[in-house]
C-alpha positions in Angstrom: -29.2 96.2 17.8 -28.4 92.7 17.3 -30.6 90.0 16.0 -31.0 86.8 18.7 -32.3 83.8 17.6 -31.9 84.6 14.0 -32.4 81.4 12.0 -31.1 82.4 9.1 -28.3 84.1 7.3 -27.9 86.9 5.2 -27.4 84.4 2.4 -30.7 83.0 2.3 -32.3 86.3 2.7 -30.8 87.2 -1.1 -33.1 84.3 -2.1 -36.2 84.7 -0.2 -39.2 85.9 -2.5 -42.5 87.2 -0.8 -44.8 84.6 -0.4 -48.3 85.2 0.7 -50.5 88.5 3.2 -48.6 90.1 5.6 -49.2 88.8 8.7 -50.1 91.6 11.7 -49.1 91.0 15.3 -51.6 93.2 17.6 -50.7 94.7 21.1 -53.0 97.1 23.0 -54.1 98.1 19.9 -50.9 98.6 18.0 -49.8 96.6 15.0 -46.2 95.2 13.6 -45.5 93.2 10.6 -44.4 90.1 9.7 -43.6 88.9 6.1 -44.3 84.9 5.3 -41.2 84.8 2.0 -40.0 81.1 0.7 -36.2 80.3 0.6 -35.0 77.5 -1.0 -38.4 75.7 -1.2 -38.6 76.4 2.8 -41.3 78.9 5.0 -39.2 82.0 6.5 -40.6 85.0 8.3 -39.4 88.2 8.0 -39.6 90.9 11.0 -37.6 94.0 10.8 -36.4 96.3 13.8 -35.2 99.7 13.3 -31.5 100.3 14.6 -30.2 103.6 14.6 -32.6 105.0 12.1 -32.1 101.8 9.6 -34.6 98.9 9.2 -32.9 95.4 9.9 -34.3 92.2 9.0 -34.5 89.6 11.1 -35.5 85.9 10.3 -37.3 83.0 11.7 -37.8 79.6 10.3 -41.0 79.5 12.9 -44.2 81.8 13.1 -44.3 81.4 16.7 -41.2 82.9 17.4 -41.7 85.5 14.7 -44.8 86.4 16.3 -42.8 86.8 19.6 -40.1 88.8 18.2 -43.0 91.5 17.1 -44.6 91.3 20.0 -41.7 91.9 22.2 -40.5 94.8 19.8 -44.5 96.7 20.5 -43.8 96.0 24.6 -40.8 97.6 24.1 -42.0 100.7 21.7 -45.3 101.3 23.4 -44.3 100.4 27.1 -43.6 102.9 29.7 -39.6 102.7 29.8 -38.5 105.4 28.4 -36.2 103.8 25.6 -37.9 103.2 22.2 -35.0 101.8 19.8 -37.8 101.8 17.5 -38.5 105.0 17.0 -37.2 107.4 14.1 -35.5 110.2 15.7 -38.2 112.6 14.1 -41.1 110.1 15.7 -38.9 110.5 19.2 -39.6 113.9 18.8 -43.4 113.5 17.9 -43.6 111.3 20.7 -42.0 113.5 23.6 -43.8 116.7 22.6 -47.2 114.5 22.1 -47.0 113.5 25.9 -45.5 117.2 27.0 -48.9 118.3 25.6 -51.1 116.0 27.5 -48.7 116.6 30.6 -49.5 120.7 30.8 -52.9 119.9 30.1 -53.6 117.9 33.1 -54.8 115.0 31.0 -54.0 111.6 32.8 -55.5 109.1 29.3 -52.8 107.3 27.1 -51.7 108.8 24.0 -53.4 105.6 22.5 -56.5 106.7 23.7 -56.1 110.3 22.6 -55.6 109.9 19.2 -58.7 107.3 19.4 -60.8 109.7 20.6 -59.6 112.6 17.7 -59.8 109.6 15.3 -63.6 109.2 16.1 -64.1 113.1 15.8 -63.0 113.5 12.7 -64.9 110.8 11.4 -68.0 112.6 12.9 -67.2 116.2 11.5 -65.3 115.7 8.2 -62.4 117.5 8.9 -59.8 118.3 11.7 -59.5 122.0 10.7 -63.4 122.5 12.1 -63.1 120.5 15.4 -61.8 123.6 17.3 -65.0 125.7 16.2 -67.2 122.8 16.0 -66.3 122.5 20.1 -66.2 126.1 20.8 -70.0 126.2 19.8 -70.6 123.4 22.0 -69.1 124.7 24.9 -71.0 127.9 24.4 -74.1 126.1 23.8 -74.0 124.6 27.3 -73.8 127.8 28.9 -72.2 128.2 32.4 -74.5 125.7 34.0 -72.7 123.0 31.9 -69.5 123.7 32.9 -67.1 121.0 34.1 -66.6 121.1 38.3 -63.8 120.0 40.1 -64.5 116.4 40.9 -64.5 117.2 44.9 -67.1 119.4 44.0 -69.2 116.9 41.8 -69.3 115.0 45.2 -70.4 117.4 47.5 -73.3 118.1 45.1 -73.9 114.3 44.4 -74.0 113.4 48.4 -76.3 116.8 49.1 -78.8 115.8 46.5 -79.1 112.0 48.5 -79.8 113.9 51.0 -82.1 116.0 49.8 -84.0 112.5 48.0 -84.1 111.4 51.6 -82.1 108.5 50.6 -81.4 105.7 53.3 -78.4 106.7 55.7 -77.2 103.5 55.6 -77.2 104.4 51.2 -75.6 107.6 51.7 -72.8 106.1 54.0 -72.1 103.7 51.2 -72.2 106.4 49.2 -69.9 108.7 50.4 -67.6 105.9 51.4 -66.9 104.7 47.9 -66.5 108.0 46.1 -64.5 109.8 48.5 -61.9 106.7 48.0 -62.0 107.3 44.0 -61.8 111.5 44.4 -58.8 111.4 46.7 -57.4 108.6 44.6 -58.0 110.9 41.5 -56.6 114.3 42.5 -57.1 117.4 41.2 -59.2 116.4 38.2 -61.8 118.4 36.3 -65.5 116.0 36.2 -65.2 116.0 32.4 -61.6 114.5 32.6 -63.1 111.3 34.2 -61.2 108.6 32.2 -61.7 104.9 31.7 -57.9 104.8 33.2 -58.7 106.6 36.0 -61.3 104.2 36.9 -59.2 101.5 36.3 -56.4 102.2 37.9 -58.0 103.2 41.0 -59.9 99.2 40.8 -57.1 97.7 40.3 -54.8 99.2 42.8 -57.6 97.8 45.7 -55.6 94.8 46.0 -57.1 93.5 49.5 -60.8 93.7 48.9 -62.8 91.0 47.0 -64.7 91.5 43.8 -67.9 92.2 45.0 -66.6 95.1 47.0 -64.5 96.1 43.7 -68.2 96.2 41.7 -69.9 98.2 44.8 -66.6 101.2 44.3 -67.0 100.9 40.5 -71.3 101.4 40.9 -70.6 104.3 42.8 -68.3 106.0 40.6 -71.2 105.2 38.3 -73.8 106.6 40.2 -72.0 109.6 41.1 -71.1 110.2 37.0 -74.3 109.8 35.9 -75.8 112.6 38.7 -72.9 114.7 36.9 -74.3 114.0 33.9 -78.2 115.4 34.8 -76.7 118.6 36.3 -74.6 118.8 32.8 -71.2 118.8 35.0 -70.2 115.6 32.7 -70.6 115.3 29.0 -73.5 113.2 28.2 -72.0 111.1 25.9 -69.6 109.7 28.9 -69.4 106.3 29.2 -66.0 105.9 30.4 -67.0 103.7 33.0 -68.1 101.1 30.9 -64.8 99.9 29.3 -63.5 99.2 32.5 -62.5 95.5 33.1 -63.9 94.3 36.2 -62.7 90.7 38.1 -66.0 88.2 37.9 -67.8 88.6 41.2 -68.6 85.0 42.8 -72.0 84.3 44.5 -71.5 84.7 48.4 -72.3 81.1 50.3 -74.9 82.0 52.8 -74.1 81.6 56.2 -76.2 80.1 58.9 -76.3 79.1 62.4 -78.0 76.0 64.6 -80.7 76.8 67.4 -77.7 75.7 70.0 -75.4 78.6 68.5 -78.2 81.2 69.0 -79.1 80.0 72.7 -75.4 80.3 73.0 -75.1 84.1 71.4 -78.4 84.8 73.9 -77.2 83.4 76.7 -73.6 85.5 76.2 -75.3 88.8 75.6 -75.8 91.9 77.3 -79.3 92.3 78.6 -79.2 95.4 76.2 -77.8 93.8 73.1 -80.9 90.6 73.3 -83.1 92.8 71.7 -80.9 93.3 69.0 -80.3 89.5 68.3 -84.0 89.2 68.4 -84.8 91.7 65.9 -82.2 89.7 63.6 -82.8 86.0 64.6 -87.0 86.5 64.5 -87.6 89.7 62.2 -84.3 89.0 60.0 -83.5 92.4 59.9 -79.9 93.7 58.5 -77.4 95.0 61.4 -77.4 98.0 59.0 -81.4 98.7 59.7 -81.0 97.8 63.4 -78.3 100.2 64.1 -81.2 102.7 62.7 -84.3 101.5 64.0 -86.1 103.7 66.8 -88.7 101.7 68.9 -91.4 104.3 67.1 -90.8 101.7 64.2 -92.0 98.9 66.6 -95.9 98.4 67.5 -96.3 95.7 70.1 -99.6 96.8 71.7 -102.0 96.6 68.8 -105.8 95.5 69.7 -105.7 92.9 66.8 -102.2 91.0 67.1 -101.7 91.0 63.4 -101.3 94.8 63.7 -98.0 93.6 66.1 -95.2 95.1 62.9 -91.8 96.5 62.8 -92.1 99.6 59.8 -88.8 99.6 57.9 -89.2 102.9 56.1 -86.7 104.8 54.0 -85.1 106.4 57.2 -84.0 102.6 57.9 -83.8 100.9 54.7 -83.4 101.4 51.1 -86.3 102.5 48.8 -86.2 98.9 47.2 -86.1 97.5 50.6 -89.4 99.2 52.5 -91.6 96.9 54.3 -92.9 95.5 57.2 -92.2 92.8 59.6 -94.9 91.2 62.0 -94.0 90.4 65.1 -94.3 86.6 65.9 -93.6 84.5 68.6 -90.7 84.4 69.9 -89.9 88.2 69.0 -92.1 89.8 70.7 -91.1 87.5 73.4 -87.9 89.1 73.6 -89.4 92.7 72.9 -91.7 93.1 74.8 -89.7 93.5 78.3 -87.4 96.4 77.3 -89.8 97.9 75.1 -90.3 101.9 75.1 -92.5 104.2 73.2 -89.4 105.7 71.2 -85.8 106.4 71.6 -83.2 103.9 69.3 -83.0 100.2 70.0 -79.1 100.7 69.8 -77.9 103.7 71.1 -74.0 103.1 70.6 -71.9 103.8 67.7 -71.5 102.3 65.1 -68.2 100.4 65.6 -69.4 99.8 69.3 -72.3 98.1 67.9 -70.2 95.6 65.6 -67.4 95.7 68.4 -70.6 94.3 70.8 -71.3 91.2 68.1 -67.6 90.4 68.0 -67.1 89.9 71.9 -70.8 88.3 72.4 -69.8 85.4 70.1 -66.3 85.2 71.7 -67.8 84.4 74.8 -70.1 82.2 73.4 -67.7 80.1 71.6 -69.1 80.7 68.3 -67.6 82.4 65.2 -69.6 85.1 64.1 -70.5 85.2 60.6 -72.0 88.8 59.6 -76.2 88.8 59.1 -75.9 85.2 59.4 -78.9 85.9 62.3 -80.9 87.2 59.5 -79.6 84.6 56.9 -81.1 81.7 59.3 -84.2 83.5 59.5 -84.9 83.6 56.0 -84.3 80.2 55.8 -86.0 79.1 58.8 -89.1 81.0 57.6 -88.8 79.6 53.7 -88.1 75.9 55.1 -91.7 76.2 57.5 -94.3 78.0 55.2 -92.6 77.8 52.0 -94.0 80.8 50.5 -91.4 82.3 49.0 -93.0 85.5 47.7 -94.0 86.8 51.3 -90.6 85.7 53.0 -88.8 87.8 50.2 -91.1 91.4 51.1 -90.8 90.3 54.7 -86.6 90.1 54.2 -86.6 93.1 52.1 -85.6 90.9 48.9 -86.2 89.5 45.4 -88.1 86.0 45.1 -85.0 85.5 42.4 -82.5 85.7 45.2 -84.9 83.7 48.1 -84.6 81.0 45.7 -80.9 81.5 44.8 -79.8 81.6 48.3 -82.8 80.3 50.6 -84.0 77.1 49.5 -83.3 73.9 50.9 -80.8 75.5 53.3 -83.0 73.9 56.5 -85.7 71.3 57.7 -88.6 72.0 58.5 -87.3 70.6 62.6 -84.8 72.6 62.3 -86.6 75.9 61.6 -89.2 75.1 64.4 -86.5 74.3 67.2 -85.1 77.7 66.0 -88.3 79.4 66.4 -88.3 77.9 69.6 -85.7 79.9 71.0 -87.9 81.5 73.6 -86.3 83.4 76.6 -87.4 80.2 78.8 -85.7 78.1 76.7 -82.3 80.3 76.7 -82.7 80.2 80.7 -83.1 76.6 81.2 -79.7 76.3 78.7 -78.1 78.9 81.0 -79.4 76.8 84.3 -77.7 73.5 82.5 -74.7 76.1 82.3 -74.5 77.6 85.3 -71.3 76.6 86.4 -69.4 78.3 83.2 -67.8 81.6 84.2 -70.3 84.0 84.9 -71.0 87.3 82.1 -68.6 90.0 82.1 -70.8 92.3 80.2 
């Protein structure tokens, strides 16, 4: 191989005397010398490459580009292109049959990160010769109800046992959204074989979702892992998940609308869908929960008015997001009409029901922003009574994020004119209308 950018001759190197500490050049973990020497009352670095099984020096009158010549000679040895110049013919060998191992054993982690994790067991036991016993008792220790499981399987077990918790479906749709992405991504792997790799790889390759989405994937690999770890399907010392490097997720800008876009979203919708924009405008309740509220959850004929509540249980909501709504003017004034004693308040599917939000703000010449109904609310109800701490039980939130998110984010006239969006007040804006082409719904 041939030495570019060689500032020196072989002359000066009969004259250069060691000078000071080696100076080591790091790459994923792998290290490569460089040697400070003085020549002729000048700074030279040394960095040798390996040619055809000899070491050959070459020099640079600059540390930068010495540090670049190492650093380019580990991208080439530890890379994945299969030619290492570097290598000894007998580390070649070492190298090939290491990866042939890992290959026939289904293992999918770097050889880096193999010989880390031996490294660290030897340190813990003393010795390499006992780490097959010392593992052997372990395994037998754990007995067959701590065996590994296909990961697949892991899953169907994991998803079962939400079930079984009575977790939220909206939860367990999340749920089984996010891990069936990483188990098809991962193949054929055992759940003990669950590497930081894996992990990232299958981050990084979702290329067209944002970061917050990326976290949501990575917590439910998380989730999912840990579940393995109480049935003893996963080792308990996995913590895989935790070296993976994850993009910084930036705080969403909350979206709101003006009490002329919502007469304009009531005025396009169905008679069927009004309801549905009520429950979000008034009770700012997530399109998730309305797809699964039943009118059961709604009381509207209470003796006492303040008894007037929508009940967001665990069969609507998340655990962490259980409460109830009252039912204020103007919701129940757009309630109380198509009201019923039970039977869902959206009886369509679930891409009908977003499909439905889509063409209703078409019509109405607005651009729809998703929850931004409920987002108003919030901030409509912050703006008028400015207690925080009941607005965030009410939403189904922290008082930390009501005063992240919420604050400031309307007037006081502006929440009242949205409150004011009455079904009287959406007719007389449909009579000053009227000559607009007429609903297609």
């Amino acid at each position: 191989m041939d030495a570019p950018n060689a500032k020196m001759s072989g002359t000066a190197n009969e004259v250069a005397k060691p000078e000071k500490k080696v100076i080591k050049v790091q790459f994923h973990g792998h290290v490569w010398p460089i040697y400070p020497m003085k020549s002729r009352g000048k700074d030279i670095y040394r960095v040798f490459h390996r040619v055809n099984g000899e070491r050959k020096p070459k020099t640079f009158m600059s540390l930068s580009e010495a540090k670049k010549d190492a650093k380019n000679i580990l991208k080439e040895l530890y890379g994945r292109g299969e030619s290492k110049i570097h290598l000894t013919e007998a580390q070649k060998r070492d190298w090939h049959a290491a990866t042939g191992v890992l290959k026939d054993a289904g293992i999918r982690s770097s050889l880096e990160t193999v010989t880390r994790h031996y490294s660290d067991l030897i340190k813990v036991i003393g010795h390499a010769s006992l780490l097959t016993d010392v593992t052997r008792k372990y395994a037998e220790s754990r007995g067959k109800s701590g065996a590994p499981i296909k990961l697949a399987d892991l899953r169907v077990d994991y998803l079962a046992a939400l079930k079984k918790q009575e977790r939220s479906r909206r939860y367990i749709d999340a749920q089984k959204s996010h891990t069936g992405q990483f188990t098809r991504d991962a193949g054929e792997v055992m759940s003990d074989r669950v590497t930081r790799e894996l992990i990232q790889n299958f981050i990084d390759a979702k290329r067209d979702v944002d970061a917050r989405t990326k976290k949501n994937l990575l917590d439910a690999v998380r989730a999912m892992m840990a579940f393995g770890k109480s049935n003893r399907n996963v080792p308990q010392e996995w913590d895989e998940s935790d070296r993976v490097v994850m993009p910084a997720v930036k705080p969403k800008k909350v979206k709101t609308y003006s009490a002329e876009d919502l007469k304009k979203l009531f005025a396009a919708a169905p008679q069927r869908f009004k309801p549905i924009l009520a429950l979000a405008a008034f009770g700012g309740i997530r399109s998730s929960e309305i797809e699964l509220l039943d009118w059961k959850h709604i009381r509207l004929f209470e003796e006492d008015a303040r008894d007037n509540i929508i009940k967001l249980d665990v069969d609507v909501t998340d655990e962490a997001s259980k409460r109830t709504v009252p039912v204020d003017n103007p919701l129940e004034d757009w309630l109380i009409g198509p009201a019923k004693s039970e039977g869902k308040v959206w009886k369509g599917k679930h891409d009908e029901f977003y499909a439905m939000q889509q063409k209703i703000a078409k019509k109405a010449g607005v651009k729809w922003q998703q929850n931004a109904l409920r987002h108003t609310c919030i901030s409509a109800k912050v703006a008028l009574t400015k207690n925080v701490p009941q607005v965030a039980y009410e939403s189904g939130n922290s008082v930390a994020v009501i005063k992240k998110h919420y604050l400031d984010l309307m007037t006081p006239s502006m929440a009242k004119a949205w409150f004011a969006t009455t079904r009287l007040a959406v007719y007389n804006y449909e009579k000053e209308n009227e000559k607009k082409s007429p609903s297609r719904f």
